[in-house]
Steps between C-alpha positions, in 0.01 A plus 500: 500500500587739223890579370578847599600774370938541549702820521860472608732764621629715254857483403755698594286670811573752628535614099524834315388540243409184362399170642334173406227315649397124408134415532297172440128494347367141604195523270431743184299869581499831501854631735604861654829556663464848710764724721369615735675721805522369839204683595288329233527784182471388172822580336534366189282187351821289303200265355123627530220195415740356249422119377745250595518137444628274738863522550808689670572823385763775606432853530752780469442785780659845401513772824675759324198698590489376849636671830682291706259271768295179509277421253235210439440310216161343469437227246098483443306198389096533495555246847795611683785750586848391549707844602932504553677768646720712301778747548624796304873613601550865308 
């Protein structure tokens, strides 16, 4: 069995305007961390096809452009999806 890919919860959440959100890359490749809305929308891509070698990293999420609601963040590996819930308090 393969490692996996690893998003945790953002911190603070609910959060406006700016959160963090801790992810783990358990072998070197090409990443991209999407928002999406709840009903699937592309929002904003935070990291589109960007190389990164194994290793934790920590992303900085900024919704000052956001309405209030859930939102999902997708972190993208060319073999999985791992998605968290979000929310955006305005």
């Amino acid at each position: 069995l393969s490692p996996n890919l690893e998003l945790s919860q953002n911190y603070p959440n609910p959060f406006n305007p700016v959160s963090k959100i801790d992810y783990s890359i358990p072998k070197s490749g090409i990443i991209s961390l999407h928002l999406v809305d709840i009903n699937g929308r592309l929002i904003e891509k935070l990291i589109s096809n960007k190389y990164h070698f194994q290793n934790k990293y920590t992303h900085e999420i900024n919704a000052r452009n956001l309405n209030s609601g859930i939102y999902i963040v997708q972190l993208i590996s060319e073999d999985e999806v791992v998605s968290r819930k979000i929310a955006v308090i305005k």
